[in-house]
MIDOSE-1310 file (N, C-alpha, C; in nm, 2 decimals, decimal comma, always signed):
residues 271
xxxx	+0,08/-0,12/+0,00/+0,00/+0,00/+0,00/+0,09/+0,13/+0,00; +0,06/+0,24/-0,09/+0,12/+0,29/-0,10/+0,05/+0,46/-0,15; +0,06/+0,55/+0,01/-0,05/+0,68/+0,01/+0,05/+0,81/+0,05; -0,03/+0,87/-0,02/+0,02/+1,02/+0,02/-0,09/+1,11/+0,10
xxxx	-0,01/+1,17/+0,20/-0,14/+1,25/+0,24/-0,11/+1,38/+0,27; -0,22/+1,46/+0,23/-0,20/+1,62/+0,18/-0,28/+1,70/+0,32; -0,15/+1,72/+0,40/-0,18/+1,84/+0,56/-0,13/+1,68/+0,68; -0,11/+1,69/+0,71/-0,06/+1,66/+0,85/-0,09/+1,62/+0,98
xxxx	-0,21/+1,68/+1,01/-0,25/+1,73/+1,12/-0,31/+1,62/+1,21; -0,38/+1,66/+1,29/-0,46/+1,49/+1,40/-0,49/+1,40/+1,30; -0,56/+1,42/+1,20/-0,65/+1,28/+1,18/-0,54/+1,22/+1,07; -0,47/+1,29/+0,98/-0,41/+1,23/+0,92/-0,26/+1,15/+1,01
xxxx	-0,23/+1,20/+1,13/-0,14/+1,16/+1,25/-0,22/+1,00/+1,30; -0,31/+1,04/+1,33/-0,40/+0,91/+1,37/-0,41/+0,79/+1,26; -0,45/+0,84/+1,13/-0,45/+0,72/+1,00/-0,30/+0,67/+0,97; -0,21/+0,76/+1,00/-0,04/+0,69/+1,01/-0,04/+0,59/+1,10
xxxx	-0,07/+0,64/+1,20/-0,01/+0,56/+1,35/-0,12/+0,43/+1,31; -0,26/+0,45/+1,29/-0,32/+0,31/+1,25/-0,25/+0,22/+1,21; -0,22/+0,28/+1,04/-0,18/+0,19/+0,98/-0,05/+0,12/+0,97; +0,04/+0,17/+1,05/+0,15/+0,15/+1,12/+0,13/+0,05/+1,18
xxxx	+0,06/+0,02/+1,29/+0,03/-0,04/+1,36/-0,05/-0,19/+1,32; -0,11/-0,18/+1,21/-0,16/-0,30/+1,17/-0,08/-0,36/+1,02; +0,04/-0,27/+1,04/+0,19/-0,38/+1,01/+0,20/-0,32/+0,83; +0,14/-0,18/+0,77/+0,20/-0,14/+0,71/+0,29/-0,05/+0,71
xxxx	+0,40/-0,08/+0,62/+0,56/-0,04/+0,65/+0,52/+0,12/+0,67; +0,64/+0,23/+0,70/+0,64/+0,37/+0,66/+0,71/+0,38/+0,54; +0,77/+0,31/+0,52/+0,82/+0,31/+0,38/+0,71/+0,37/+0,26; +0,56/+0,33/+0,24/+0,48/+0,35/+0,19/+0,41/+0,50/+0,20
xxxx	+0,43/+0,54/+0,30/+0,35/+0,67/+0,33/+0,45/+0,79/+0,31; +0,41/+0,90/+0,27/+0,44/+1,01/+0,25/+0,36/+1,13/+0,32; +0,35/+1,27/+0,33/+0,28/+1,35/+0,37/+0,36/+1,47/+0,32; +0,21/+1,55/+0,23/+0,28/+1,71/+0,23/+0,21/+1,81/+0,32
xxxx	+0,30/+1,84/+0,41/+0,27/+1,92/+0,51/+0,36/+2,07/+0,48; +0,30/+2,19/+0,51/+0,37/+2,30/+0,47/+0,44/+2,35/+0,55; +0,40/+2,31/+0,73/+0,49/+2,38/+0,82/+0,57/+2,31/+0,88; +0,70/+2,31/+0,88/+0,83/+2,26/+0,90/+0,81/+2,16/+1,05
xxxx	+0,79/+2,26/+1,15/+0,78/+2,16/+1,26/+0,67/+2,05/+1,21; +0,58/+2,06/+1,19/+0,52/+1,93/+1,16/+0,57/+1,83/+1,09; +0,62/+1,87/+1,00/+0,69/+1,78/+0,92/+0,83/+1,68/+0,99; +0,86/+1,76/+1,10/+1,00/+1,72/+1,15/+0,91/+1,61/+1,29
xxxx	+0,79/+1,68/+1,33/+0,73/+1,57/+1,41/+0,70/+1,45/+1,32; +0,64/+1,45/+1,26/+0,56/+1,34/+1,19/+0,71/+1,23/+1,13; +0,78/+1,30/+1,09/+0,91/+1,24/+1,02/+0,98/+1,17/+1,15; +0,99/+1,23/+1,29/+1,04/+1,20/+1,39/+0,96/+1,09/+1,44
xxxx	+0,82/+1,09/+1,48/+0,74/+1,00/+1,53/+0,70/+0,86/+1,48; +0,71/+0,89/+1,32/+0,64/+0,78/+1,24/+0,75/+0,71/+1,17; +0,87/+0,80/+1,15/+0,95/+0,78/+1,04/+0,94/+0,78/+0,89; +0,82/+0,85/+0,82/+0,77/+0,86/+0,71/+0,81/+0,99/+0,62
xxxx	+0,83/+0,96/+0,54/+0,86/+1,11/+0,41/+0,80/+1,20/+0,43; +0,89/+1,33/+0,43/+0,76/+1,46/+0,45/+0,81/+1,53/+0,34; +0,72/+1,67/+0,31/+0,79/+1,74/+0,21/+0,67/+1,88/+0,20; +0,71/+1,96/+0,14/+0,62/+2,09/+0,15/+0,56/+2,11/+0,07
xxxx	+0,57/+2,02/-0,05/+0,43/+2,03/-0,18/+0,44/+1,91/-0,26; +0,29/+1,93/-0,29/+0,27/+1,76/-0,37/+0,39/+1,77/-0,51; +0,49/+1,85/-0,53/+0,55/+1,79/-0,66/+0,68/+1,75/-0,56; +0,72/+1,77/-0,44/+0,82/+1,75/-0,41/+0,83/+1,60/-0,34
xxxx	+0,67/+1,56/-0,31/+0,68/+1,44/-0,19/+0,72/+1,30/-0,32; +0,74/+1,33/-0,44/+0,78/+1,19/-0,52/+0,63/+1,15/-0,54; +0,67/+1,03/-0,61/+0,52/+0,93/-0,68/+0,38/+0,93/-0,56; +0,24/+0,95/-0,60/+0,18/+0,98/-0,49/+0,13/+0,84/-0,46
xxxx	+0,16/+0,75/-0,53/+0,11/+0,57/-0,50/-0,04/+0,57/-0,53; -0,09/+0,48/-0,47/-0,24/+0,42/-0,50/-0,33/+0,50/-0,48; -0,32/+0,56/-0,33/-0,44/+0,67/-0,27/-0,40/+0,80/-0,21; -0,43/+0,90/-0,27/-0,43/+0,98/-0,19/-0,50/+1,05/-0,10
xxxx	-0,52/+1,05/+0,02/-0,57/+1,15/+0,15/-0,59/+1,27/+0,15; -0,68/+1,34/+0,13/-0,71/+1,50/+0,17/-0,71/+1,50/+0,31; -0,66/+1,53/+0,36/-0,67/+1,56/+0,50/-0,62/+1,73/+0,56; -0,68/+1,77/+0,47/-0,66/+1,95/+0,54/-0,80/+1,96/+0,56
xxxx	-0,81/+2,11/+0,64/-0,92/+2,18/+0,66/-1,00/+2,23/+0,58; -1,12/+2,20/+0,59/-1,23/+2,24/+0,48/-1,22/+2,37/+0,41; -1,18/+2,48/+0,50/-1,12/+2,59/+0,43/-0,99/+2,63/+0,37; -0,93/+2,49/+0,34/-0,76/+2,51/+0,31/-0,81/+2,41/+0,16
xxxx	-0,93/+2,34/+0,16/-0,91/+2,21/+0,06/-0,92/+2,27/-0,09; -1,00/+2,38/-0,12/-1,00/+2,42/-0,25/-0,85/+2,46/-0,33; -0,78/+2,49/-0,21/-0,61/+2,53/-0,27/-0,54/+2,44/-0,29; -0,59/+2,34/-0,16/-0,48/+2,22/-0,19/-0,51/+2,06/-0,33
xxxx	-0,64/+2,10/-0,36/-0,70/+2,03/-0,38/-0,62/+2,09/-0,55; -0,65/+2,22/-0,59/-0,58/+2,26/-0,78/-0,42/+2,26/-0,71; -0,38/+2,22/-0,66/-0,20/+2,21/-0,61/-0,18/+2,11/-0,68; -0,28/+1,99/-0,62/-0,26/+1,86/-0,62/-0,31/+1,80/-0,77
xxxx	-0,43/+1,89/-0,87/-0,49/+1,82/-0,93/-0,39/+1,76/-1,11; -0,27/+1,89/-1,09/-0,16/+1,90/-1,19/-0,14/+1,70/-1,19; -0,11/+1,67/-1,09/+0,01/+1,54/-1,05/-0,12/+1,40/-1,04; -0,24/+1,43/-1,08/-0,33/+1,28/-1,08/-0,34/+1,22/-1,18
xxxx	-0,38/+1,11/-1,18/-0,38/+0,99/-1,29/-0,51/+0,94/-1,26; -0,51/+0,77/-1,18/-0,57/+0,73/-1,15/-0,54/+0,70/-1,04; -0,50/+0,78/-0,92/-0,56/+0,77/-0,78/-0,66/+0,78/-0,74; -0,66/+0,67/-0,58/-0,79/+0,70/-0,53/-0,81/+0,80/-0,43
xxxx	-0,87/+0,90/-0,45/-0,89/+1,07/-0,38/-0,95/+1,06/-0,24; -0,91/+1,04/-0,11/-1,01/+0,99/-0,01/-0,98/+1,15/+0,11; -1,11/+1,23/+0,08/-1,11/+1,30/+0,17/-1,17/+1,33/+0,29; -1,15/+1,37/+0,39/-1,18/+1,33/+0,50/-1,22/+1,48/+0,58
xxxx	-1,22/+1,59/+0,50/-1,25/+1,72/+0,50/-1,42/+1,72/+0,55; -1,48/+1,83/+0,60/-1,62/+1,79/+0,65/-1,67/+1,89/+0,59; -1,79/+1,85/+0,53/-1,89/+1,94/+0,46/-1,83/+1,96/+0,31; -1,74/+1,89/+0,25/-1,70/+1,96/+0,14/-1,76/+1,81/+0,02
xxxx	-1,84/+1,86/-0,04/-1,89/+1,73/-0,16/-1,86/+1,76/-0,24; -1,82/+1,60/-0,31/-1,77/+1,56/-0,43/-1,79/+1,65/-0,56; -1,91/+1,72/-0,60/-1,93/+1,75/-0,66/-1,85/+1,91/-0,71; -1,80/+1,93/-0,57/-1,71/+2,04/-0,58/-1,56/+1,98/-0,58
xxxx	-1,52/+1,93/-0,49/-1,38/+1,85/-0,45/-1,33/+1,82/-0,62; -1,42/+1,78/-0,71/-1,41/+1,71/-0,86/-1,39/+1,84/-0,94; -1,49/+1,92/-0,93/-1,44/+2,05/-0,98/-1,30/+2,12/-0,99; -1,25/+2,14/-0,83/-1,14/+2,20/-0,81/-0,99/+2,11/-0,84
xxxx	-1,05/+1,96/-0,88/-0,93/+1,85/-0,92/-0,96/+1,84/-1,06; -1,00/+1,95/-1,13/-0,98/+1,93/-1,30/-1,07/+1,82/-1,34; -1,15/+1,79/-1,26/-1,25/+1,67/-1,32/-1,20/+1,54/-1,28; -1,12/+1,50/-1,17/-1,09/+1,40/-1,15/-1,19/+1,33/-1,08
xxxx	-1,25/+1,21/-1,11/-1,35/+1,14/-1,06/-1,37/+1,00/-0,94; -1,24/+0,95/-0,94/-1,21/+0,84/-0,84/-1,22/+0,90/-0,67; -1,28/+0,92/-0,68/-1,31/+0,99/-0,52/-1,41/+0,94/-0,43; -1,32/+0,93/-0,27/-1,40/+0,88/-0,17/-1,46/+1,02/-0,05
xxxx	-1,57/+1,00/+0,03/-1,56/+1,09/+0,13/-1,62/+1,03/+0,23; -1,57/+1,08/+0,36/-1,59/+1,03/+0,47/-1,60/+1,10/+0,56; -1,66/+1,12/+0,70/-1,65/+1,21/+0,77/-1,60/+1,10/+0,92; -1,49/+1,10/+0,99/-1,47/+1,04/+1,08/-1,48/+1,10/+1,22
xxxx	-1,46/+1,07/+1,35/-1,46/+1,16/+1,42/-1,36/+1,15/+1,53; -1,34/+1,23/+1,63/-1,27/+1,23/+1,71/-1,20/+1,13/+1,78; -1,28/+1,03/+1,83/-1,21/+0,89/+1,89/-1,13/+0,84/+1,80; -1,15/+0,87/+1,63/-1,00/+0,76/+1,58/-0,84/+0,79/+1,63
xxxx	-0,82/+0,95/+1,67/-0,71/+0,95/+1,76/-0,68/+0,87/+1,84; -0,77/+0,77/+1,92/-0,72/+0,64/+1,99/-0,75/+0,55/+1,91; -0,81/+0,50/+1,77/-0,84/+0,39/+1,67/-0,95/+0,34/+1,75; -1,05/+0,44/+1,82/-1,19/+0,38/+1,82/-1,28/+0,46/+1,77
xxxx	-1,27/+0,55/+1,65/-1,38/+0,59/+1,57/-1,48/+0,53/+1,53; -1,55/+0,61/+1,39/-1,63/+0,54/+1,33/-1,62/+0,63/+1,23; -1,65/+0,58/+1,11/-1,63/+0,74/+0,97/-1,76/+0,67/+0,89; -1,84/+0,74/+0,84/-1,94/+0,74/+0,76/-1,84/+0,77/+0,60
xxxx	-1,89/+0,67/+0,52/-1,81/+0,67/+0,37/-1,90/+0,68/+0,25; -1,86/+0,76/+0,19/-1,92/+0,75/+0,02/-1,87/+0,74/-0,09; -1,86/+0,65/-0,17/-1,77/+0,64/-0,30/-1,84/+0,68/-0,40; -1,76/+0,79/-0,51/-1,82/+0,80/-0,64/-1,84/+0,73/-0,71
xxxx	-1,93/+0,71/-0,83/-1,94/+0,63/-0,94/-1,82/+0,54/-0,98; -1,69/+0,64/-0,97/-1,56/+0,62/-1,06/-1,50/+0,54/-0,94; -1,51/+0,45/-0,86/-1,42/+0,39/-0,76/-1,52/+0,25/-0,80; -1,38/+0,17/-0,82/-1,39/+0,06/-0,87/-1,40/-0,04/-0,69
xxxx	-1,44/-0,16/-0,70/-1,42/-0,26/-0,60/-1,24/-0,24/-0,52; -1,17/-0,28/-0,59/-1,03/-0,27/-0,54/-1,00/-0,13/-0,49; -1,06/-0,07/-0,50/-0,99/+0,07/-0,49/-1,13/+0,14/-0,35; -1,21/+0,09/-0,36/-1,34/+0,07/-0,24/-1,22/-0,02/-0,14
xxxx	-1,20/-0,11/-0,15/-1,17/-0,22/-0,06/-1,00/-0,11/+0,05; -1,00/-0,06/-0,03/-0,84/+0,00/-0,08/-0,89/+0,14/+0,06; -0,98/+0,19/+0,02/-1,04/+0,32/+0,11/-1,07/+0,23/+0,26; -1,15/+0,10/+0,24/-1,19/+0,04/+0,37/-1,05/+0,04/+0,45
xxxx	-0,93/-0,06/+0,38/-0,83/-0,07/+0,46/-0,76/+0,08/+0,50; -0,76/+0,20/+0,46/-0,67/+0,29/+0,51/-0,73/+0,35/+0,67; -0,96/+0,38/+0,60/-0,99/+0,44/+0,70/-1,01/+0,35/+0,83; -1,03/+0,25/+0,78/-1,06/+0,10/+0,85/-0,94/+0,07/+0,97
xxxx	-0,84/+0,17/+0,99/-0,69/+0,20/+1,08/-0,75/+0,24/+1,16; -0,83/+0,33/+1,18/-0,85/+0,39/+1,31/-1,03/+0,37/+1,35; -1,07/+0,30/+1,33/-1,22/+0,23/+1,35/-1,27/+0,17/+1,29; -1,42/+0,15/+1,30/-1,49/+0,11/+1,24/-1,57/+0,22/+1,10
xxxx	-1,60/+0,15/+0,98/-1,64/+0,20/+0,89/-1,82/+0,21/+0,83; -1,89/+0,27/+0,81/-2,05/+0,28/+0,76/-2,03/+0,35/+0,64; -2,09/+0,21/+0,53/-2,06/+0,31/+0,41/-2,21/+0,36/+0,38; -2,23/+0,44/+0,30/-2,38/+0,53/+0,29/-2,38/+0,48/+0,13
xxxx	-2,49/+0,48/+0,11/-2,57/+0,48/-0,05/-2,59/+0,62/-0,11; -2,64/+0,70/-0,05/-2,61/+0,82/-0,05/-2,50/+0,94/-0,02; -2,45/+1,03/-0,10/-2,33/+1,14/-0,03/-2,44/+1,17/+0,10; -2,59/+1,23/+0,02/-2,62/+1,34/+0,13/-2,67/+1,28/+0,25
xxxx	-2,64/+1,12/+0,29/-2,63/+1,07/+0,41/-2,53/+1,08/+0,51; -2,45/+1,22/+0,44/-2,29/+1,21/+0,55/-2,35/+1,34/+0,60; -2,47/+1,38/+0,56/-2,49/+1,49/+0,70/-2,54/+1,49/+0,78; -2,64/+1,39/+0,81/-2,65/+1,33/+0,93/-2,58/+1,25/+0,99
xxxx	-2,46/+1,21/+0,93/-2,36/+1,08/+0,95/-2,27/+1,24/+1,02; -2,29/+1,34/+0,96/-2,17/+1,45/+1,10/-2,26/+1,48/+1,17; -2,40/+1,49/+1,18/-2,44/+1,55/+1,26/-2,49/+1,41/+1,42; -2,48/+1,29/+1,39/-2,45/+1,24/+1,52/-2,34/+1,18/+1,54
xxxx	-2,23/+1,15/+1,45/-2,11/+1,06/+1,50/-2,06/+1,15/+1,50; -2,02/+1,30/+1,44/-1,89/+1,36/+1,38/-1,89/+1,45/+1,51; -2,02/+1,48/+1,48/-2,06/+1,61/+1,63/-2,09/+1,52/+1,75; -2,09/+1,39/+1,76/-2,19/+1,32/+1,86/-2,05/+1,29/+1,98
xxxx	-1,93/+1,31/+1,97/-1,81/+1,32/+2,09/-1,85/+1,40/+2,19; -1,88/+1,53/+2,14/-1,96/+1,68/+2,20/-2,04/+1,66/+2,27; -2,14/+1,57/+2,21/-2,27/+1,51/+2,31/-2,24/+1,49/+2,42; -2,20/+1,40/+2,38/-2,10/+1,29/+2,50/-2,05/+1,37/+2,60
xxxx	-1,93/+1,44/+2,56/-1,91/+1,52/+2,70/-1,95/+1,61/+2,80; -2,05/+1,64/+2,70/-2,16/+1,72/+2,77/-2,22/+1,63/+2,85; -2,29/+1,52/+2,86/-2,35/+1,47/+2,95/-2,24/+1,40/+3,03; -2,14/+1,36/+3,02/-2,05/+1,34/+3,08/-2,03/+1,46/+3,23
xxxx	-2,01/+1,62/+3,16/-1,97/+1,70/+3,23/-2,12/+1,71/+3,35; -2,22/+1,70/+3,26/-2,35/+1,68/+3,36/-2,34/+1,61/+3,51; -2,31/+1,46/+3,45/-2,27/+1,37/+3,56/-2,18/+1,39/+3,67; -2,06/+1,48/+3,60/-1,93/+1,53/+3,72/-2,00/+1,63/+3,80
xxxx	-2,10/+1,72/+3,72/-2,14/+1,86/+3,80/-2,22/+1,78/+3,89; -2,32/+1,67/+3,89/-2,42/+1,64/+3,98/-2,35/+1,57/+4,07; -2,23/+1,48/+4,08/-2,15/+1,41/+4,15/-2,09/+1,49/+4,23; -2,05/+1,63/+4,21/-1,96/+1,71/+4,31/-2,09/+1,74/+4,37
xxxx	-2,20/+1,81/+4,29/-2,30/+1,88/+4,42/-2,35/+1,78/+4,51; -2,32/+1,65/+4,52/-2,34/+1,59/+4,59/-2,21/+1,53/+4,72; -2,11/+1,57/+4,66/-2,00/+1,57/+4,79/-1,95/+1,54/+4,74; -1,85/+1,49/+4,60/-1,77/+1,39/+4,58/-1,67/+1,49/+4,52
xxxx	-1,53/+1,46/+4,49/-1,44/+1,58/+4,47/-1,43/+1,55/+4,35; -1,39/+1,70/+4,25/-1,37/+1,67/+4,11/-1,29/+1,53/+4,05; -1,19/+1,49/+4,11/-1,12/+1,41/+4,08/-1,24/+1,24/+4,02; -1,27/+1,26/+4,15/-1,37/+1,09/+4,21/-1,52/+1,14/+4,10
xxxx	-1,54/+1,24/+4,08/-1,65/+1,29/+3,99/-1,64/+1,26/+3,88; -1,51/+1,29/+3,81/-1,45/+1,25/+3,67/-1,50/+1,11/+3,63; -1,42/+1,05/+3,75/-1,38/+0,88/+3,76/-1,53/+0,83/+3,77; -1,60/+0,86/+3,85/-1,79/+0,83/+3,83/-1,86/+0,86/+3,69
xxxx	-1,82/+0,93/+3,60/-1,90/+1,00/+3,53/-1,86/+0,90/+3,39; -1,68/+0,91/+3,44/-1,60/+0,86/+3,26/-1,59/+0,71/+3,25; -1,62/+0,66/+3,35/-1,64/+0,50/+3,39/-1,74/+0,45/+3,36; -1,85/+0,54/+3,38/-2,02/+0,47/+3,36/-2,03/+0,46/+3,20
xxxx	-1,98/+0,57/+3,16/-1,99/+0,61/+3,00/-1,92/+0,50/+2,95; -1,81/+0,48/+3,00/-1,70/+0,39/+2,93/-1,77/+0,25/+2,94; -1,82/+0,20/+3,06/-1,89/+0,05/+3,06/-1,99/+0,02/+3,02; -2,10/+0,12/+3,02/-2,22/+0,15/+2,90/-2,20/+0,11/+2,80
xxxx	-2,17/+0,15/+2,73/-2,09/+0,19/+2,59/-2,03/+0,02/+2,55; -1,96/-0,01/+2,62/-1,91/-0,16/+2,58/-2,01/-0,24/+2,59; -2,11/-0,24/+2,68/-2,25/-0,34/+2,71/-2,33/-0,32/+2,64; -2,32/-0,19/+2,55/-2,40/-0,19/+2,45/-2,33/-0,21/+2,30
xxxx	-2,25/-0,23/+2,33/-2,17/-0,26/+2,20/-2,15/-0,41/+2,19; -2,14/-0,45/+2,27/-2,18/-0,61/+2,31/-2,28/-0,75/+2,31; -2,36/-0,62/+2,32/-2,52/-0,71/+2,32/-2,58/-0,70/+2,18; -2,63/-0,79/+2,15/-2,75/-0,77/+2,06/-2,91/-0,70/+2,04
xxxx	-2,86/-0,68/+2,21/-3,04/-0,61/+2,27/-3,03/-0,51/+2,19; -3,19/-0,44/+2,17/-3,18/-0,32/+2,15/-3,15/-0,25/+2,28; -3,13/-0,12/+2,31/-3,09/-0,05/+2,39/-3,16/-0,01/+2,46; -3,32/+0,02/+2,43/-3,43/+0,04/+2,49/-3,45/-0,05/+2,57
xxxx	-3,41/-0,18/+2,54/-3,49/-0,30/+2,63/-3,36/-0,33/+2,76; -3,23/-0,27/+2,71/-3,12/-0,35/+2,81/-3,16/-0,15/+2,94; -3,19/-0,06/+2,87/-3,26/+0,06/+2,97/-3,34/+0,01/+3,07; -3,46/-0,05/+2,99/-3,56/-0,13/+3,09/-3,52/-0,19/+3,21
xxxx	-3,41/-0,29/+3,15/-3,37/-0,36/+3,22/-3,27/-0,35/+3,35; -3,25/-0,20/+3,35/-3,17/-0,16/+3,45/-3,24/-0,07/+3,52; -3,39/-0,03/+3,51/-3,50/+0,07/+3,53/-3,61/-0,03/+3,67; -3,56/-0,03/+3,77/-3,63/-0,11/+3,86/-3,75/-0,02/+3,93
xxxx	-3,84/-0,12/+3,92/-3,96/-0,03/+3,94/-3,98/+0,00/+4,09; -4,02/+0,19/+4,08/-3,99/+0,24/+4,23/-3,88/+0,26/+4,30; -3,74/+0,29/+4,18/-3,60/+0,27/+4,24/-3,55/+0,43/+4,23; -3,42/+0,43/+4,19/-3,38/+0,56/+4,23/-3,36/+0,59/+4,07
xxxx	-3,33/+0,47/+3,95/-3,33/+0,52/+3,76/-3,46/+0,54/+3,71; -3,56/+0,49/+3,80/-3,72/+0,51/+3,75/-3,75/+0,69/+3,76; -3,70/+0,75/+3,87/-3,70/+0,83/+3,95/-3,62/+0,96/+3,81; -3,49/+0,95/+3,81/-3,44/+0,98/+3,69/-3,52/+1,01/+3,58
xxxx	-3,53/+0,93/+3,51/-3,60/+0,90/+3,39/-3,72/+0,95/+3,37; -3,80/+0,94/+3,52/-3,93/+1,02/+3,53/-3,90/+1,18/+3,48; -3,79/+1,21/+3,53/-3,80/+1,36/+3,55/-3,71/+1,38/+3,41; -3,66/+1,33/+3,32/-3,62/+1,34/+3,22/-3,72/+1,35/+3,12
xxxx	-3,83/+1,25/+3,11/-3,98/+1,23/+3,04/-3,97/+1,37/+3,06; -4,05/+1,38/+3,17/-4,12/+1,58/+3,21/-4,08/+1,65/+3,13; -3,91/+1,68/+3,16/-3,86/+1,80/+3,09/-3,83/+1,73/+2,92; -3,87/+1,63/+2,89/-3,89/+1,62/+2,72/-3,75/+1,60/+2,69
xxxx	-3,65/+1,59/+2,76/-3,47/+1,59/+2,71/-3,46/+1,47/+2,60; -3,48/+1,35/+2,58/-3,45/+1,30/+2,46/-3,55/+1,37/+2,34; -3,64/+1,42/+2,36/-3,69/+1,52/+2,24/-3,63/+1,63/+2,18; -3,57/+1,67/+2,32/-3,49/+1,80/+2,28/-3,34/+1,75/+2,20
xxxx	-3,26/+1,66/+2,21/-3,21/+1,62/+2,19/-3,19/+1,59/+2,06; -3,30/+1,50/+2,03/-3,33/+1,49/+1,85/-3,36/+1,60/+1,79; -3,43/+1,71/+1,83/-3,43/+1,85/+1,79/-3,26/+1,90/+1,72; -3,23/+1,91/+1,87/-3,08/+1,92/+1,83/-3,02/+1,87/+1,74
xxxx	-3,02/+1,74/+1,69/-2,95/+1,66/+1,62/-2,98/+1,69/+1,47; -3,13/+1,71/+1,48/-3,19/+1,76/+1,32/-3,14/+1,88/+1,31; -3,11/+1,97/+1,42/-3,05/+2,12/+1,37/-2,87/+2,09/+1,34; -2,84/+2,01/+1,36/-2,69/+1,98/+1,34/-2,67/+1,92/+1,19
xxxx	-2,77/+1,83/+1,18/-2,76/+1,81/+1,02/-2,81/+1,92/+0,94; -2,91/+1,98/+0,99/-2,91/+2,11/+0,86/-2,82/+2,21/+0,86; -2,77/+2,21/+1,00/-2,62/+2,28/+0,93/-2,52/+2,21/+0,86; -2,50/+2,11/+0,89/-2,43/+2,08/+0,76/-2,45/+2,07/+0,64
xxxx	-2,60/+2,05/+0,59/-2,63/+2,10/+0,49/-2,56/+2,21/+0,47; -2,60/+2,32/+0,51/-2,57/+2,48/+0,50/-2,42/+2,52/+0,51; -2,36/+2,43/+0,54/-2,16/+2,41/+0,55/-2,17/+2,37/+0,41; -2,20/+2,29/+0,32/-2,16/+2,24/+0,22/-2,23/+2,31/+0,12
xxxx	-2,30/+2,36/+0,10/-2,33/+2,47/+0,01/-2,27/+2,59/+0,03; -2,22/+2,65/+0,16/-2,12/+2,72/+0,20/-1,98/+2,72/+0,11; -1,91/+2,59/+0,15/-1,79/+2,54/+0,09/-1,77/+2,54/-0,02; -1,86/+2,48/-0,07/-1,85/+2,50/-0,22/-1,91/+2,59/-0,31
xxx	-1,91/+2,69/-0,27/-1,98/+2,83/-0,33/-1,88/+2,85/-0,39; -1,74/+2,85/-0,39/-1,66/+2,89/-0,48/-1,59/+2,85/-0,58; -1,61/+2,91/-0,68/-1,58/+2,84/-0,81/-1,43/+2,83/-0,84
């Protein structure tokens, strides 16, 4: 395997270290990164080629990685479009669709998109994926194993299912800590010190989370099943109904996908 990836930064740091780790050489990878210290970390850390622009990093291999910022991808994207053939184009940018990304690459069509999130820094993500027309099986399979380094993968039938694919996995870390932070605030007002509050709050999440990732139950029924009637989670739950919080919630979540609607017609407004 053999990838180039264009910017540096966390997620492209995290898709190294993956794939490193599940025993492809650095020999293979390259990165054009523009600012020196990065380049000197990444080259120190991973051991992999760095260089300051896609004509200098050498042959780009099988796939190449967008991995800049949504607002950096239109520049890097006509940098890059001089030096394509038939690579596979996998960007990882949020809100930016193919239909522009192909524009600004001179019409190059082999293109993947994905939106992954925060946890693949430890290789427990999840990335919602879409492949254009022009991405053959091998070269699908090809995108599974790079993003497939740092989690798990959901591919979509549709692009315009990666906006609700950011609006609960991409944005859905945020959730999380927020109710996380909830649990530490209610744990201290009740006497326990920040520290032991943390440790209550990031523990419950953390063993949740595996029991539901474990089971086959639906989630509703394994709730039930910890909801003893006349107890102290019945009691909870009551007062959560009241104030409507999983309604509000999904509220939320529909307003996070129509912003990203409204990010990707944003983004690509420019011609």
């Amino acid at each position: 395997m053999n990838i180039t990836f264009i910017g540096g930064g966390n997620m492209a740091a995290a898709l190294i270290g993956g794939l490193l780790a599940k025993g492809h050489p650095a020999a293979g990878m390259r990165v054009v990164e523009p600012q020196a210290e990065a380049r000197a970390r990444l080259a120190g850390k991973f051991g992999v080629a760095c260089a300051d622009n896609a004509v200098a990093v050498g042959p780009l291999g099988e796939a190449v990685v967008l991995a800049v910022k949504p607002q950096q991808m239109r520049a890097a994207a006509q940098a890059l479009q001089p030096r394509l053939a038939r690579e596979l184009v996998i960007s990882i940018a949020a809100g930016i669709r193919l239909i522009d990304l192909q524009r600004w690459l001179g019409g190059h069509s082999i293109l993947v998109r994905c939106m992954p999130n925060t946890p693949a820094l430890i290789g427990a993500g999840i990335s919602g994926v879409y492949a254009s027309a022009g991405v053959d099986a091998r070269q699908r399979a090809l995108a599974e194993s790079i993003l497939g380094a740092v989690g798990a993968t959901l591919w979509v039938a549709q692009e315009s299912q990666l906006d609700p694919v950011t609006a609960i996995s991409g944005s859905g870390p945020a959730y999380v800590f927020y109710f996380i932070e909830a649990l530490q605030r209610a744990a201290q007002e009740m006497g326990f010190s920040a520290a032991d509050a943390r440790k209550l709050a990031v523990e419950t999440f953390l063993g949740t989370a595996q029991l539901a990732a474990q089971s086959p139950e639906d989630v509703a029924l394994q709730r039930e099943r910890v909801t003893s009637k006349g107890g102290t989670t019945e009691r909870a739950l009551a007062s959560m109904e009241s104030d409507k919080v999983q309604e509000l919630i999904v509220r939320a979540l529909h307003a996070a996908n129509q912003r990203a609607h409204e990010l990707g017609e944003q983004l690509g407004a420019e011609k």
